[in-house]
C-alpha positions, 0 to 999 in steps of 0.5 A: 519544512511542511508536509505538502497538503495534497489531493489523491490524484495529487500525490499519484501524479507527482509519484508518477512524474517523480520517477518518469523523471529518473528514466522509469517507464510510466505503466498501466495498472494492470487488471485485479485479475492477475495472468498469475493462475496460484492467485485469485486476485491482484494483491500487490505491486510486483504481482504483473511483474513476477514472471520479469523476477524470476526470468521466465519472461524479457524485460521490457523497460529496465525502470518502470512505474505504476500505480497499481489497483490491488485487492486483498480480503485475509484482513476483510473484518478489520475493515473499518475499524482500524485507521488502515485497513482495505480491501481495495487499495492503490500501491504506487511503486518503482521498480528496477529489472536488474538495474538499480540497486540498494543506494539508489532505491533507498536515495529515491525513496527519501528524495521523494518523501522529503522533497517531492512530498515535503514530510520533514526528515525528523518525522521519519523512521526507517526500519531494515532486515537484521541482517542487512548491514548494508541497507543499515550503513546507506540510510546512516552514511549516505542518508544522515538518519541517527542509527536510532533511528534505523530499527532492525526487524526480523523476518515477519516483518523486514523479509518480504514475499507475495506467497510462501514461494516465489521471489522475496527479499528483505525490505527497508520500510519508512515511518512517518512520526504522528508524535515525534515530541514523544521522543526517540527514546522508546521508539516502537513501531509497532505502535500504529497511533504513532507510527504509519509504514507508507514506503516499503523497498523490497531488494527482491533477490531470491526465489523461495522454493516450497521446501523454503530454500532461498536461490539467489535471481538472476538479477538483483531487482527492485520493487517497492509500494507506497500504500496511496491511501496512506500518504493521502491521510499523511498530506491531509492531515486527517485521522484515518485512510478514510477520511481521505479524499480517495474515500470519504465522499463515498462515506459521505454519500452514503451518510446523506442517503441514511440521513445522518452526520457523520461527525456526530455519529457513533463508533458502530455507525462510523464503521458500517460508513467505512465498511460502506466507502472501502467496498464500494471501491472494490466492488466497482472495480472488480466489475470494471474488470470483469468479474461477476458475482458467484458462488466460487473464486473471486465471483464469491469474493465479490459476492460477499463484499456487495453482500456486506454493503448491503448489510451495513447499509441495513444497519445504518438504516438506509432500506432499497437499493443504494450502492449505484448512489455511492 
């Protein structure tokens, strides 16, 4: 079996239709200016769905979908000069208000990943909270994944929230395997040249109060996200989120504009280009929704990130204004 080479677009439309299949409601996006006041900006799948988690609000669809915009600045300096990091990204994600559970998400998950996207099954990791024997026995007895193949992770990294409180749960992320003739013997998914996490399912269960105390929710809810940027560079075999076609043509836009070749160009100048391509994604899309440039909240977020195109624009040697080219 082979991985299905396709476009961005490609690859969110068959997610979509994936699970509009399986009876969820195919969602909007919602804007990156979250009704939620205690965040600035959008920064994950669930965020539209907060209120649902913690019953403040009915649910609508017991099943949705959506390929949500997201923008998060905590890893801004990172920007380029890691395979994956963003500040504007696309998650794709499915989510259950108290309907499915554990064995269905996680059966979901790997029928879209090796069926629907092709990745072969040999290539995949899973990783599960420690304690969670259940999500452990699913992928083993009722997947067929070798138990080590199933890694147990601790709380950083297998307990997930949006924010210190709020509705959290422990997740059940999935690796692709860039070099699975390395072997099984020393499996450390820590290793990002070898590893990506594209798909993580959260069983989103508890509300953490400040004090950090855990409730259980009034329902048992699903919410997952699949970074769309990852997949992209899984299917197209390229070596980084940024040579995907979601961003490259930017990067090469404003290649031509500097007058010079990518490819040929070295590390430094291949991460202003990158800095340059992921910006400009969020930049044109917090204007599209309504935010301006300021001294303060997400108008100063913006502010900064256009200042940083133009930096690196400088620094590539592109003079005047360029990013309306881009």
């Amino acid at each position: 079996m082979s991985a299905k080479k396709l476009t961005g677009n490609e690859i969110r439309q068959k997610f979509l239709d994936f699970y509009a299949q399986r009876e969820h409601a195919i969602l909007p996006s919602a804007s990156l200016v979250p009704e939620d006041p205690t965040v600035l900006l959008t920064i994950a799948g669930m965020l539209p769905f907060k209120p649902i988690f913690l019953g403040q609000q009915p649910r609508k669809y017991p099943r949705a979908t959506t390929s949500q915009k997201c923008i998060r600045t905590n890893d801004i300096e990172n920007v380029g000069r890691t395979a994956r990091h963003h500040t504007f990204f696309e998650m794709l994600g499915n989510f259950s208000f108290g309907d499915y559970f554990k064995p269905e998400a996680i059966a979901f998950a790997w029928e879209l990943s090796t069926k629907t996207f092709g990745l072969p099954p040999d290539r995949l990791v899973v990783s599960v909270f420690r304690e969670d024997d259940e999500a452990f026995a699913i992928w083993r007895d009722q997947i067929g994944i070798p138990a080590h193949r199933i890694q147990r992770m601790g709380e950083e990294d297998n307990f997930w929230a949006s924010g210190p409180t709020g509705p959290c749960g422990p997740c059940s992320e999935i690796y692709y395997d860039f070099h699975p003739e390395l072997g099984d013997e020393n499996i450390d998914l820590e290793d990002d040249s070898r590893f990506i996490e594209f798909y993580n399912l959260v069983f989103m269960q508890y509300n953490r109060d400040a004090q950090g105390n855990l409730t259980p929710l009034e329902n048992r809810n699903i919410d997952t996200g699949m970074g769309l940027e990852r997949m992209a560079q899984i299917l197209q075999k390229v070596p980084n989120n940024y040579e995907t076609d979601l961003i490259f043509p930017i990067i090469k836009t404003a290649a031509d504009i500097a007058g010079i070749d990518y490819g040929k160009s070295d590390d430094k100048t291949k991460v202003s280009l990158k800095v340059i391509g992921d910006h400009v994604r969020a930049v044109a899309n917090l204007i599209a929704d309504g935010v301006t440039a300021s001294n303060v909240g997400r108008g100063y977020i913006l502010r900064r990130l256009i200042r940083r195109v133009v930096r690196h624009g400088r620094l590539i040697g592109i003079s005047g204004e360029f990013t309306s080219k881009v």
